[in-house]
KOLKEVEX-229641 format. One line per 2 residues: number of its first residue (from 1); their letters; for each residue x, y, z of N, C-alpha, C. Coordinates in Angstrom, 2 decimals. Layout:
<sites>
NUM	A	X:Y:Z:X:Y:Z:X:Y:Z ~ ...
</sites>
This chain:
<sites>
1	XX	100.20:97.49:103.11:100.27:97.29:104.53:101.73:97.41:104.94 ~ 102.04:98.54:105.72:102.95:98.12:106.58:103.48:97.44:107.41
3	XX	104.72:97.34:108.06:104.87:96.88:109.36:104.38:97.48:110.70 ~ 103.27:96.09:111.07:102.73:96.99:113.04:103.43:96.09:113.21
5	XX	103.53:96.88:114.81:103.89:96.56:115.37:102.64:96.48:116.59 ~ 101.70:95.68:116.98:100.64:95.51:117.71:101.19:94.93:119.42
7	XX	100.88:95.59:120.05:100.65:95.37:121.43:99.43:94.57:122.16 ~ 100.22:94.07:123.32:99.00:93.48:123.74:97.78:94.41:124.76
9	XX	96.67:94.13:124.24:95.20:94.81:124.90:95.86:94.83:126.48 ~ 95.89:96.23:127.14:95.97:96.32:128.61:94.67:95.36:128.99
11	XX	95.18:95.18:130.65:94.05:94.36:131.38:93.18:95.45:132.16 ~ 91.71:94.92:132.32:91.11:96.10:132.71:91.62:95.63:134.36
13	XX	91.24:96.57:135.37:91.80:96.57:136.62:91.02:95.27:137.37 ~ 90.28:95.44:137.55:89.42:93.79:138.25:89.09:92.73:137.01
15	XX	89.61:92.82:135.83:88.84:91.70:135.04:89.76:90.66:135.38 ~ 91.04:90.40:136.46:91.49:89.37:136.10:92.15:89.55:137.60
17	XX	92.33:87.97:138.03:92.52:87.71:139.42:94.40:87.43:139.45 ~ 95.09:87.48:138.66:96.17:87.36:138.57:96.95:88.54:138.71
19	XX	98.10:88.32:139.88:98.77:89.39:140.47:99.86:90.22:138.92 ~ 100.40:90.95:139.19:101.23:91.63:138.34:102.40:90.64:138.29
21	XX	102.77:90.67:139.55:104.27:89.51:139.64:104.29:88.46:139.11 ~ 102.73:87.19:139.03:102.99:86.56:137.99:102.63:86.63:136.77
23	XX	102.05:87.83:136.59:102.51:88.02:134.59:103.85:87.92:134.44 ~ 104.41:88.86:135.23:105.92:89.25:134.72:106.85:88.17:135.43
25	XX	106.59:87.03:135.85:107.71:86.13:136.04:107.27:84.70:134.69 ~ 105.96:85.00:133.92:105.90:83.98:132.54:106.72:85.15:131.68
27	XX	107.07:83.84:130.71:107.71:84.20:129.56:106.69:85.08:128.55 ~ 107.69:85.94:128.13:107.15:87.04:126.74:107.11:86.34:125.13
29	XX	106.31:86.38:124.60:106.78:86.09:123.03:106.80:87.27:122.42 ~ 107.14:86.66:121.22:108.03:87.80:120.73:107.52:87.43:118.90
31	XX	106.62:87.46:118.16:106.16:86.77:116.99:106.00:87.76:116.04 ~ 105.92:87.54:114.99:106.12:87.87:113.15:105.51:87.35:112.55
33	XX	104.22:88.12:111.51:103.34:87.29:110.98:103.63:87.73:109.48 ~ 103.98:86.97:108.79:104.32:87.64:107.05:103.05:87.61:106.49
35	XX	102.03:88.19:106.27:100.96:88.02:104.69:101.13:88.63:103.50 ~ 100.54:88.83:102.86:100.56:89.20:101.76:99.25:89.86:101.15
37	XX	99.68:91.31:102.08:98.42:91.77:101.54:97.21:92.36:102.29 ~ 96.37:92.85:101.65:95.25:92.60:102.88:94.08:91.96:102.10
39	XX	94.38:90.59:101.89:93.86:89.39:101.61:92.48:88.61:102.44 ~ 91.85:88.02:102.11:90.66:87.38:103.14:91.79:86.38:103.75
41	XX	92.79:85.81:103.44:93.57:85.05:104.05:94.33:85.76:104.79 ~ 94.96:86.40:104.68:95.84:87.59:105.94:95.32:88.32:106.52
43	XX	93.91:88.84:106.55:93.00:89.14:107.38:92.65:87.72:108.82 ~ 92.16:86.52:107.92:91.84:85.94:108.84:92.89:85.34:109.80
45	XX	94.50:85.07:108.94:95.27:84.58:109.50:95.79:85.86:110.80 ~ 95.77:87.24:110.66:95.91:87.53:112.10:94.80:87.42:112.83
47	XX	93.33:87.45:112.20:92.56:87.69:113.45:92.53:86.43:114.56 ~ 93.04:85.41:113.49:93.17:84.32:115.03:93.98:84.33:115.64
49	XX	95.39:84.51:115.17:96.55:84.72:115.82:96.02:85.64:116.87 ~ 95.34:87.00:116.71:95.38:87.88:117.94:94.31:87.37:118.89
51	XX	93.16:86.57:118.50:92.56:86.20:119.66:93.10:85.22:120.90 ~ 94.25:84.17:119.93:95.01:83.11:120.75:96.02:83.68:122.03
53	XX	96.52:85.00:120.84:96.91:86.03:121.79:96.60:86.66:123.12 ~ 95.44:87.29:122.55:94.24:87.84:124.14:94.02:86.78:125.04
55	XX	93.97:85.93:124.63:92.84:84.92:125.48:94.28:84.20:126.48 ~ 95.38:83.62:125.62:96.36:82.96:126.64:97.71:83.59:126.77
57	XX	98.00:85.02:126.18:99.41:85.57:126.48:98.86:86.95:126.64 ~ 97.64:87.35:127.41:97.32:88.57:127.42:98.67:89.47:128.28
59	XX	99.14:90.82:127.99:100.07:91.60:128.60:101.40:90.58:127.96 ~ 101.53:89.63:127.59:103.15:88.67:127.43:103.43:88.68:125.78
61	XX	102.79:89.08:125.24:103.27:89.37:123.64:103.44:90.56:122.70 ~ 104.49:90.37:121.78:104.80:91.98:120.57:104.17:90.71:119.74
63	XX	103.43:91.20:118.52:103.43:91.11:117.56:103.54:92.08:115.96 ~ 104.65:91.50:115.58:104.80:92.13:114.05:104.33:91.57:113.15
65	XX	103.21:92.57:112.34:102.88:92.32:111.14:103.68:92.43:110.05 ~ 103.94:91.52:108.62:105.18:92.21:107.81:104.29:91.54:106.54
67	XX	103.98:92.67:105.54:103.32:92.69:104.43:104.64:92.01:103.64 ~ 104.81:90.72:103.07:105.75:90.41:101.97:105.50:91.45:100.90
69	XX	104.87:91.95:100.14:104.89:92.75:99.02:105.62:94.36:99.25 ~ 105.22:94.74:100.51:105.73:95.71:100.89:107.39:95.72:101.45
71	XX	107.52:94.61:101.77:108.86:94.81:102.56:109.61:93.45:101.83 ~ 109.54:93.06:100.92:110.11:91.88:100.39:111.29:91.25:101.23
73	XX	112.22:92.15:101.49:113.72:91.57:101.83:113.70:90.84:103.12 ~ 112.82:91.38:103.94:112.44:90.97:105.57:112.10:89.49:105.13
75	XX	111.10:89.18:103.94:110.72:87.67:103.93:111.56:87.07:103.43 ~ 112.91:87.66:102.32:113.80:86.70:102.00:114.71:86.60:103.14
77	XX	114.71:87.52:104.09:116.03:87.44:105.36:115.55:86.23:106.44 ~ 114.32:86.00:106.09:113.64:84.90:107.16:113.12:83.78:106.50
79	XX	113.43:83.97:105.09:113.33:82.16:104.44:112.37:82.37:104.15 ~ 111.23:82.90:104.02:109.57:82.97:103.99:109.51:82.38:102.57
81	XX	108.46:81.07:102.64:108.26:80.47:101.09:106.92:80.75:100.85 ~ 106.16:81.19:102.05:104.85:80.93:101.76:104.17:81.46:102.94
83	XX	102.74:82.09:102.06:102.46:83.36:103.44:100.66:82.60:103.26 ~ 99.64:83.31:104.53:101.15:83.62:105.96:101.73:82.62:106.48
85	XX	103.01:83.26:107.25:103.57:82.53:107.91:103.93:83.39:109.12 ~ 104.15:82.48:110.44:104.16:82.62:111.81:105.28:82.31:112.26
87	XX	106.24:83.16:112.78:107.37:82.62:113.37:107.45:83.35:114.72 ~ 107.66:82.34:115.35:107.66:82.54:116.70:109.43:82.70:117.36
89	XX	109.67:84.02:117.73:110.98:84.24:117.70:111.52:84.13:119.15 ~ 110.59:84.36:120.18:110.80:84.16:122.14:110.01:83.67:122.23
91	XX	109.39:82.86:123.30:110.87:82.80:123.58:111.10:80.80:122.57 ~ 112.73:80.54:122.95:113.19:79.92:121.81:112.55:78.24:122.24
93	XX	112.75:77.90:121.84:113.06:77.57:120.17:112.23:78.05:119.11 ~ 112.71:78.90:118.17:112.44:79.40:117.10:111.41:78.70:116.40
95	XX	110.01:78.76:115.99:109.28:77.84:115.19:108.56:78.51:114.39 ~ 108.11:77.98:113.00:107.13:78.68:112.24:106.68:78.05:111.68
97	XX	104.87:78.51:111.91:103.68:78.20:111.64:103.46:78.55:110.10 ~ 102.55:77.51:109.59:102.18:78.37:107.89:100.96:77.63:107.93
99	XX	100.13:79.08:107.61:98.71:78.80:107.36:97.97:80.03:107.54 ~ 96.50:79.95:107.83:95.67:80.67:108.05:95.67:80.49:109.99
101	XX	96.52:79.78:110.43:96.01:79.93:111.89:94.67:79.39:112.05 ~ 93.76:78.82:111.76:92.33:78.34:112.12:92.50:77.17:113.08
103	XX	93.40:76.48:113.06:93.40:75.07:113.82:94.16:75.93:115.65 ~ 93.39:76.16:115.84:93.75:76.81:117.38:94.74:76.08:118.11
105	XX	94.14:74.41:118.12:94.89:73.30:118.96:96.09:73.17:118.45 ~ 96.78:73.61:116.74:98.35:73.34:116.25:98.43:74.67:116.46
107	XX	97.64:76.08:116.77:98.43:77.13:117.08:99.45:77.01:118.30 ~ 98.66:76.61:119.15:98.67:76.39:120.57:99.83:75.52:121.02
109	XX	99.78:74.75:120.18:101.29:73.77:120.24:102.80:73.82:119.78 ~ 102.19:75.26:118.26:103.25:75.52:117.86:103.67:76.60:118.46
111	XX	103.30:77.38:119.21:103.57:78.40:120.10:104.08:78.01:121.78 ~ 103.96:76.52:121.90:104.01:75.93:123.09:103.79:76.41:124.44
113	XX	101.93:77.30:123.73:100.96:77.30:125.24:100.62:76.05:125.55 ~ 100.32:76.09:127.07:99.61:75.30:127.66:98.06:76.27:127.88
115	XX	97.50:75.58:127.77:95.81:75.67:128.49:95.39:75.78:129.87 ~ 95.81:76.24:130.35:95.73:76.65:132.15:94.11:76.51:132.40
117	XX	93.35:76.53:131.32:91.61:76.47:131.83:91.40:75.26:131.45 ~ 91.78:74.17:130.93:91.14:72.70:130.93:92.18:72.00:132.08
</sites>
């Protein structure tokens, strides 16, 4: 596995009642997911990451994928002890997640969304 670089899903034109101006006046993230592999664990650990994605930073996030085996030096340049791991690089403060991502509610916190639907 290489490095993607994954974009966020365009919005379809009426699926969403929110003007353009306030997408683009919230903050962008900016995140890095290290696995190892294409593992049942680095499989599942992005597929949640990208749904947390769609669902509350739709149009506001890059995400990079970075295979440790493939690109080793990227995980020693970022400390990586243990995959996956999630580092959230924008906006700051810098934080990183380690796990499979399944616990939505510590994604959510360590990424410091709020829930705009409860």
């Amino acid at each position: 596995m290489r490095e993607l670089n994954l974009k966020p899903k365009s919005e379809a034109k009426n699926s969403s009642t929110r003007s353009r101006k306030s997408l683009a006046s919230k903050k962008m993230y900016r995140l890095r997911l290290y696995v190892t592999g294409q593992t049942p664990r680095s499989a599942s650990s992005l597929q949640n990451l990208k749904d947390v994605c769609d669902e509350y930073l739709a149009g506001r996030f890059e995400l990079d994928v970075v295979d440790i085996y493939q690109q080793p030096e990227l995980a020693r340049e970022a400390q990586i002890i243990a995959a996956p791991t999630l580092i959230k690089m924008l906006p700051l403060p810098l934080r990183k997640l380690v796990g499979d991502l399944s616990n939505r509610k510590q994604v959510m916190i360590g990424l410091d969304i709020k829930d705009e639907k409860a």
